[in-house]
C-alpha positions as CSV (number, residue, x, y, z in Angstrom):
1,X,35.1,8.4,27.0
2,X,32.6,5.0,26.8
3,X,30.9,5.1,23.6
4,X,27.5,3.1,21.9
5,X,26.2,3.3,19.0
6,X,21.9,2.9,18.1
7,X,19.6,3.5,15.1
8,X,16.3,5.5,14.4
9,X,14.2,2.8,12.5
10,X,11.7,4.7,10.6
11,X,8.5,3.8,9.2
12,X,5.2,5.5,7.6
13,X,2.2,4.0,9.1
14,X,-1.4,5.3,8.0
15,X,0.2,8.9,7.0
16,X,1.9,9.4,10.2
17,X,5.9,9.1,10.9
18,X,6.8,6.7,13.2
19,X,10.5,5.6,15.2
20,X,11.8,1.8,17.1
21,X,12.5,3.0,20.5
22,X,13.3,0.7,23.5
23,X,12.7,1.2,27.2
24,X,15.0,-0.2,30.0
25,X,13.8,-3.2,31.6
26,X,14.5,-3.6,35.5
27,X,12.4,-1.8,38.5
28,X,15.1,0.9,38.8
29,X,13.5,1.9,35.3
30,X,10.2,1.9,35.5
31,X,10.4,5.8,35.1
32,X,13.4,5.9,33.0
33,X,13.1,7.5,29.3
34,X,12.9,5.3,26.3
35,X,16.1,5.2,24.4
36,X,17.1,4.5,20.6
37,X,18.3,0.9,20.2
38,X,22.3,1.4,21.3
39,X,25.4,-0.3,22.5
40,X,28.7,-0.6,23.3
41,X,31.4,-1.7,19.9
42,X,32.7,-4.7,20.9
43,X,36.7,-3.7,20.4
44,X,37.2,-2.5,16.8
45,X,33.8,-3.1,15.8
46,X,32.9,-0.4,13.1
47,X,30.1,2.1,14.9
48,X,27.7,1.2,12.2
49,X,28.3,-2.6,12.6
50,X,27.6,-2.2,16.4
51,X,24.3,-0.1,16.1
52,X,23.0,-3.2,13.3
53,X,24.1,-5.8,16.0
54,X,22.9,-3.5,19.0
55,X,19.5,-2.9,17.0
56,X,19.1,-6.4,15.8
57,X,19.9,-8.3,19.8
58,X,17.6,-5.6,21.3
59,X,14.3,-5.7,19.1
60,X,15.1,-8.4,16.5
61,X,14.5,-5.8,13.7
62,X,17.5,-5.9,11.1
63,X,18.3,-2.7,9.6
64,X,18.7,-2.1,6.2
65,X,20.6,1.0,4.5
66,X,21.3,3.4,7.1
67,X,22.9,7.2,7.3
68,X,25.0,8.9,10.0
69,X,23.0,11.4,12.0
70,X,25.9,12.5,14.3
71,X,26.9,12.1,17.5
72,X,25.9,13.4,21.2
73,X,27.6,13.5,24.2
74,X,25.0,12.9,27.7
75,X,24.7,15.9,29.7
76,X,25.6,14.3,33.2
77,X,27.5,10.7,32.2
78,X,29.5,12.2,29.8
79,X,28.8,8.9,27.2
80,X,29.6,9.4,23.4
81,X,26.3,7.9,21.8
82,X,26.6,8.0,17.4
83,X,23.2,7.4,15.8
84,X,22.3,6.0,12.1
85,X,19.3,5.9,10.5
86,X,17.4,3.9,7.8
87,X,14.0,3.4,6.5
88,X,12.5,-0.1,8.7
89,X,11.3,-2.8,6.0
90,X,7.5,-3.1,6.1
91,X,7.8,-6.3,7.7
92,X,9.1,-5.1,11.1
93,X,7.8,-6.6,13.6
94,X,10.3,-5.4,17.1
95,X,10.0,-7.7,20.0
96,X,12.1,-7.5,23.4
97,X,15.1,-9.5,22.4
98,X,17.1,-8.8,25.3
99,X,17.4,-8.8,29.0
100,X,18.4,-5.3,28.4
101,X,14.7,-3.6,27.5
102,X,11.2,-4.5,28.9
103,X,9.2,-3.0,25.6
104,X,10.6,-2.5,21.8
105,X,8.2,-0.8,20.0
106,X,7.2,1.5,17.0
107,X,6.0,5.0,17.9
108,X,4.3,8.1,16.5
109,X,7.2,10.9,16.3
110,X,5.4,13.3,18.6
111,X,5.3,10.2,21.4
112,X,8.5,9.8,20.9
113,X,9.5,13.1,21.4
114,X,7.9,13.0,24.8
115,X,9.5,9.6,26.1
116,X,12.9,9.7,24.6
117,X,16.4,10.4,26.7
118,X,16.0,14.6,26.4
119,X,19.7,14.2,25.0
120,X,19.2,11.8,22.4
121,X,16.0,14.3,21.3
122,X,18.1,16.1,18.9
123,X,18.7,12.9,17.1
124,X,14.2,13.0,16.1
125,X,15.2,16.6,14.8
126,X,18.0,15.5,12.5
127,X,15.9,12.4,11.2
128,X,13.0,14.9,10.5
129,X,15.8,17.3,8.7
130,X,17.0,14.0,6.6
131,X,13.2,13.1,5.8
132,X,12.5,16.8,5.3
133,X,12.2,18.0,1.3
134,X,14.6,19.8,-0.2
């Protein structure tokens, strides 16, 4: 089974929660969701080394302290994708780093919600959980 590994970059901005997504750059994916930062491990790459280097090439944000948030498997590919997240530093600033993406950008949680891969959804829910009081 192909694997990546991605981060959920959080921030507070003016009261309101907000995530780094990335959209696919190319034609084909003009209508394609937007998608956490994620890649591939290079070979025996730790999963949490390759979502920092897959977050960092594709929005030039570094991540700082990050938490597991599980794993999902895509509905019709069949692709293991593991997710971390971590607070973004206040100096964030993403920017399209790669061939790979066409935008890289902070967005309210209830956009996001609406323009994320409806697989990788469940990954908002568990951030929320995290953030969530106890």
């Amino acid at each position: 089974m192909r694997e990546s590994a991605g981060t959920i970059l959080y921030r507070h901005r003016d009261g309101d929660l907000e995530v780094l997504l990335v959209h696919p750059s190319g034609n084909y994916n003009r209508k394609s969701p937007w998608s956490i930062p994620k890649g591939e491990p290079d070979a025996e790459e730790p999963l949490e080394a390759a979502a920092r280097r897959e977050t960092l090439e594709e929005t030039e944000v570094t991540a700082g302290e990050l938490v597991p948030l599980g794993d999902i498997v895509y509905q019709k590919s069949r692709k293991r994708v593991h997710c971390f997240a971590g607070l973004a530093s206040a100096e964030a600033n993403p920017r399209c780093a790669s061939w790979e993406v066409d935008r890289a950008e902070f967005l309210p949680i209830d956009q996001a919600r609406d323009l994320i891969h409806p697989d990788q959804r469940i990954f908002l829910e568990r951030l929320l959980d995290l953030l969530r009081p106890s």
